[in-house]
C-alpha positions in Angstrom: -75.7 82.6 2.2 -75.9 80.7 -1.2 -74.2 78.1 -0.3 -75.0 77.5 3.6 -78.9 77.8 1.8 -78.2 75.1 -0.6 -76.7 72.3 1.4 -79.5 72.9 4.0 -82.1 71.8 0.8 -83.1 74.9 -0.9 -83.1 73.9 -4.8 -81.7 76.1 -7.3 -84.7 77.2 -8.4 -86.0 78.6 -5.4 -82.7 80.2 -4.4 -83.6 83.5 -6.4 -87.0 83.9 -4.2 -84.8 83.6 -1.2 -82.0 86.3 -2.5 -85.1 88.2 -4.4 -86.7 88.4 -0.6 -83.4 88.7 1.3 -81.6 91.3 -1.2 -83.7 92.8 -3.9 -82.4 91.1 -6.5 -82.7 87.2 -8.1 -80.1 85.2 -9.2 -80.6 82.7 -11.7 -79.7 78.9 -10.9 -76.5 79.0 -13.2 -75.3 81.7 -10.5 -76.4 79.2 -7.6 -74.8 76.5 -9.3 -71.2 78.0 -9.3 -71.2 79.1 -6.4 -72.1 75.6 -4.8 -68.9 74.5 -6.8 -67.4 76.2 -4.1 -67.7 73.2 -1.8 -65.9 71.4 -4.0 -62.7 72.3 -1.5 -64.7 70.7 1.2 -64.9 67.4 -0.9 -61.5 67.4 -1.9 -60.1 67.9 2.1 -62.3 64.9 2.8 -60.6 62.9 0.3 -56.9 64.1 1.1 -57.1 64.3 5.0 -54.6 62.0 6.9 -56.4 59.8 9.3 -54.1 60.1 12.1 -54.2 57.0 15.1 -56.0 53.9 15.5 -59.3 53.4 14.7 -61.0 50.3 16.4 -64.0 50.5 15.2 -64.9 51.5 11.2 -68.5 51.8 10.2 -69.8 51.4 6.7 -73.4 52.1 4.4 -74.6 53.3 1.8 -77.2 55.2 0.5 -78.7 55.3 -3.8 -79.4 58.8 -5.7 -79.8 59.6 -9.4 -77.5 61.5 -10.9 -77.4 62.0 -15.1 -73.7 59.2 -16.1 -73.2 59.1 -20.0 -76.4 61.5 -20.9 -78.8 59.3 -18.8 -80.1 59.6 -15.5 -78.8 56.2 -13.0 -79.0 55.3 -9.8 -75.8 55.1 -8.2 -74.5 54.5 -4.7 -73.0 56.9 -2.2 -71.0 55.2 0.0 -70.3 56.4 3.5 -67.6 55.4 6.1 -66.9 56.7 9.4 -65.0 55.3 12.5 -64.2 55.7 16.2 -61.1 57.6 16.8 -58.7 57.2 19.7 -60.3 59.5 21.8 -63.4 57.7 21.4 -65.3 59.7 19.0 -66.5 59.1 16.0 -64.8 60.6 12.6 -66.5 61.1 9.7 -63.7 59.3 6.8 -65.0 59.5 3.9 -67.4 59.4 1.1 -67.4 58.5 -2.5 -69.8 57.7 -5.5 -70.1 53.9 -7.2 -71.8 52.9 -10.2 -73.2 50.3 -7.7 -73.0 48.8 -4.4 -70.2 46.4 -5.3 -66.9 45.2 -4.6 -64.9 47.3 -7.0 -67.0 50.6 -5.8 -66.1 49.7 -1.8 -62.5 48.4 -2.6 -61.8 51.8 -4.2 -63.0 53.4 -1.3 -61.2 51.3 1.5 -58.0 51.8 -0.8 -58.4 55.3 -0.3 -58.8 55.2 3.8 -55.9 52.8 4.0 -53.7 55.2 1.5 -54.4 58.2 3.9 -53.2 56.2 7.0 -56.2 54.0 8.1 -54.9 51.8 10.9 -55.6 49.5 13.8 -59.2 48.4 12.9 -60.8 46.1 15.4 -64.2 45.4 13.7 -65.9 46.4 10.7 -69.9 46.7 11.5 -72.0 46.8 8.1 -75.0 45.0 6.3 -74.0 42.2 4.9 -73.7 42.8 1.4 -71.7 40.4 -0.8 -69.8 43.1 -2.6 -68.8 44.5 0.9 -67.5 41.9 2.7 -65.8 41.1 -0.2 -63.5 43.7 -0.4 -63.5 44.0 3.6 -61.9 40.5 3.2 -59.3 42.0 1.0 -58.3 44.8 2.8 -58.8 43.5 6.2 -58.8 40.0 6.0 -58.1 40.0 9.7 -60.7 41.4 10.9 -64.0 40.2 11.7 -67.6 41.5 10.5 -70.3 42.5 12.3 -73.5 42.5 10.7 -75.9 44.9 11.6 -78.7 43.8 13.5 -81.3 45.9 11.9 -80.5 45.2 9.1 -80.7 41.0 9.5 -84.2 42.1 11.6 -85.7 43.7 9.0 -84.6 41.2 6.1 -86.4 38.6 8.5 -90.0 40.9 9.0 -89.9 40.8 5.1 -90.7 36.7 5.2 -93.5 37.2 8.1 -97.4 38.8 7.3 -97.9 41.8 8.5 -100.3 40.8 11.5 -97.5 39.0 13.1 -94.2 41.8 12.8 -94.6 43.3 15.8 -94.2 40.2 17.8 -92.2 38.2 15.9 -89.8 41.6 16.3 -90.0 41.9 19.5 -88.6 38.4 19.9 -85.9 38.5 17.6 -85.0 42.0 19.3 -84.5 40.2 22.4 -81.8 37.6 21.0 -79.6 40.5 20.5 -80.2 42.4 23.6 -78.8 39.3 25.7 -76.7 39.7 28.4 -74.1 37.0 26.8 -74.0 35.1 23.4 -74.6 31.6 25.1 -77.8 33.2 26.3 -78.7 34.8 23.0 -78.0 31.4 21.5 -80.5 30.0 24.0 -83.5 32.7 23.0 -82.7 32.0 19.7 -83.6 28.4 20.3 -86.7 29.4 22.1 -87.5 32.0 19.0 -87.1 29.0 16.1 -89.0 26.1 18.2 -92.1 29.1 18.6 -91.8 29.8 15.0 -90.4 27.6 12.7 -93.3 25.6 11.5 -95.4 28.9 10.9 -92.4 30.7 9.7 -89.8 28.3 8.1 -88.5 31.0 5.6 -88.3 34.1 8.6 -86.5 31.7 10.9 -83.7 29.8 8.5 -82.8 33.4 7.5 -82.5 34.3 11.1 -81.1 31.2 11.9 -78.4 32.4 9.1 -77.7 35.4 10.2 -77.0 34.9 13.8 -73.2 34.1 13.7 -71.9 37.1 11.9 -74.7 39.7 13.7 -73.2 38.4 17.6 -69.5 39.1 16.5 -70.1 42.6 19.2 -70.1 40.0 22.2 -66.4 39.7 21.7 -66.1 43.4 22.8 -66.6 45.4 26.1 -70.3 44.8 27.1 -70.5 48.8 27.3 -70.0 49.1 23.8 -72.5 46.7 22.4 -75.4 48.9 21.8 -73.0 50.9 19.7 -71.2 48.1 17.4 -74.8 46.0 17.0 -76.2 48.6 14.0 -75.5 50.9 12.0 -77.7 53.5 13.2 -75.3 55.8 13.8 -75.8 56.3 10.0 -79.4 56.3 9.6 -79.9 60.3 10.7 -77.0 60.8 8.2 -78.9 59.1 5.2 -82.0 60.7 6.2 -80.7 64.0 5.7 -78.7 63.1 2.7 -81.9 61.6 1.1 -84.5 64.6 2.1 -81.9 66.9 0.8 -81.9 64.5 -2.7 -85.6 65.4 -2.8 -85.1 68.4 -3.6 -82.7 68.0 -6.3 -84.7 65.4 -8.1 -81.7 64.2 -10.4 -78.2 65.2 -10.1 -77.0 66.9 -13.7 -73.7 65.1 -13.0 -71.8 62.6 -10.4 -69.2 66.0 -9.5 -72.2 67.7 -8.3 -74.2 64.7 -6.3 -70.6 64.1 -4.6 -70.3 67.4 -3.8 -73.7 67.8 -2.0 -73.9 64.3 -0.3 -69.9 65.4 1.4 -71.5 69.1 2.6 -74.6 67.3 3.8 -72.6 64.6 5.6 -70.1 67.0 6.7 -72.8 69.3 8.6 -74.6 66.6 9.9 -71.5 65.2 11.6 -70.4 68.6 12.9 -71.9 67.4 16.5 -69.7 64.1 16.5 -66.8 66.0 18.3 -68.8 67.4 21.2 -69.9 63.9 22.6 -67.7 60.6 23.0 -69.4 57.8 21.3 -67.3 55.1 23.3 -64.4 54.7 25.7 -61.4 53.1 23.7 -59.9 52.5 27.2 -62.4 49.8 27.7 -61.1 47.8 24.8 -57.7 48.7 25.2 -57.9 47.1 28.8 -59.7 44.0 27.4 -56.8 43.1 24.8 -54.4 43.6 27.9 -56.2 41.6 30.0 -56.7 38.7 27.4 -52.7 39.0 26.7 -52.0 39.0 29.2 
């Protein structure tokens, strides 16, 4: 009960009103604390579990915490990955802490997933962070990038006033919703000849961006609105971070590791009952352009 309480966000603290209310008698957040080490079995299956088949497509984010490093409180990065099996279903690979978002921190981490039997990646979808593609280059040099959409949206709102967002959204929003990357090209024109004397800054970081977030038109049209974001992360980081709320600061890396894998590992408990794609589809195309 302990533990299932404490990776659904009740804090150590307020653990003993729950087992004062459920049993008669409080326990004191050192007895809460060792008990959630108990999870540490969960985190170490994560990191030891053979990845067994191809995975086209391999998703990656991260999200920041504070944990206490060296007797002082930093922010460090949790970094996620998850991919599409070959049943079309998305796995949940793994997650580790960084000192930062950088290359060394994501290297380490795709190391690991290659080590454990990582294979036949078609496409790596993630923001485009220097330190990322960086070591995506190393370890995949192969394969292409797509950069989240969202992501390149939302570093273009920053460069336009408030007053103007939701418009200026709504028409970058439809560059990638195209039916075909020669017609996203052509709203894109449309978007910069509206714009670019108002908005020079917005639209040359758009302009930027466009190559590496349209790499998803090179895959089965029914799997675009799953390889142009992210999002498939965003529910995962939200519970990770309300959960982080609660905890304030992490005492140590061991124990922000161990919550963020429990947290991630319930939340992705419903991946298996739905498939996210059909692999068939992709499988096809590469016969058919083989061919």
């Amino acid at each position: 009960m302990l533990t299932a309480a404490y990776v659904h966000g009740v804090s150590h603290r307020k653990a003993g009103a729950l087992t004062d209310a459920l049993l008669g008698e409080r326990v004191s957040r050192s007895t809460v604390s060792r008990v959630a080490q108990r999870l540490d079995a969960q985190v170490a299956a994560l990191q030891r579990a053979p990845i067994v088949g191809e995975h086209p497509y391999l998703y990656l984010d991260a999200t920041f915490l504070h944990a206490r490093w060296a007797r002082t409180v930093e922010s460090v990065s949790a970094l996620v990955a998850y991919a599409v099996g070959p049943d079309g279903h998305r796995r949940l690979l793994g997650v580790t802490l960084g000192a930062e978002e950088s290359e060394a921190s994501w290297s380490a981490l795709l190391e690991q997933l290659q080590q454990r039997g990582l294979t036949g990646v078609r496409l790596v979808i993630a923001d485009e962070h220097a330190g990322l593609a960086a070591a995506v280059r190393r370890w995949w040099p192969e394969v292409p990038r797509q950069r989240c959409t969202v992501h390149l949206m939302r570093n273009v709102l920053t460069q336009v006033p408030a007053r103007l967002r939701p418009r200026v959204g709504r028409e970058v929003a439809a560059v990638f919703r195209a039916p075909s990357r020669a017609a996203a090209q052509q709203q894109l024109r449309r978007v910069v000849a509206r714009w670019a004397r108002e908005l020079p800054e917005a639209m040359a970081c758009l302009e930027r961006g466009f190559a590496a977030a349209t790499v998803f038109y090179a895959f089965p049209a029914a799997h675009w609105p799953r390889l142009r974001t992210t999002n498939g992360l965003e529910r995962l980081h939200g519970e990770i971070q309300r959960r982080i709320r609660a905890v304030g600061a992490f005492p140590d890396r061991a124990s922000a590791l161990r919550l963020i894998t429990a947290v991630a590992l319930k939340v992705t408990e419903l991946w298996s009952e739905r498939r996210y794609v059909d692999v068939a589809l992709l499988q096809r195309q590469e016969s058919d352009q083989a061919a």
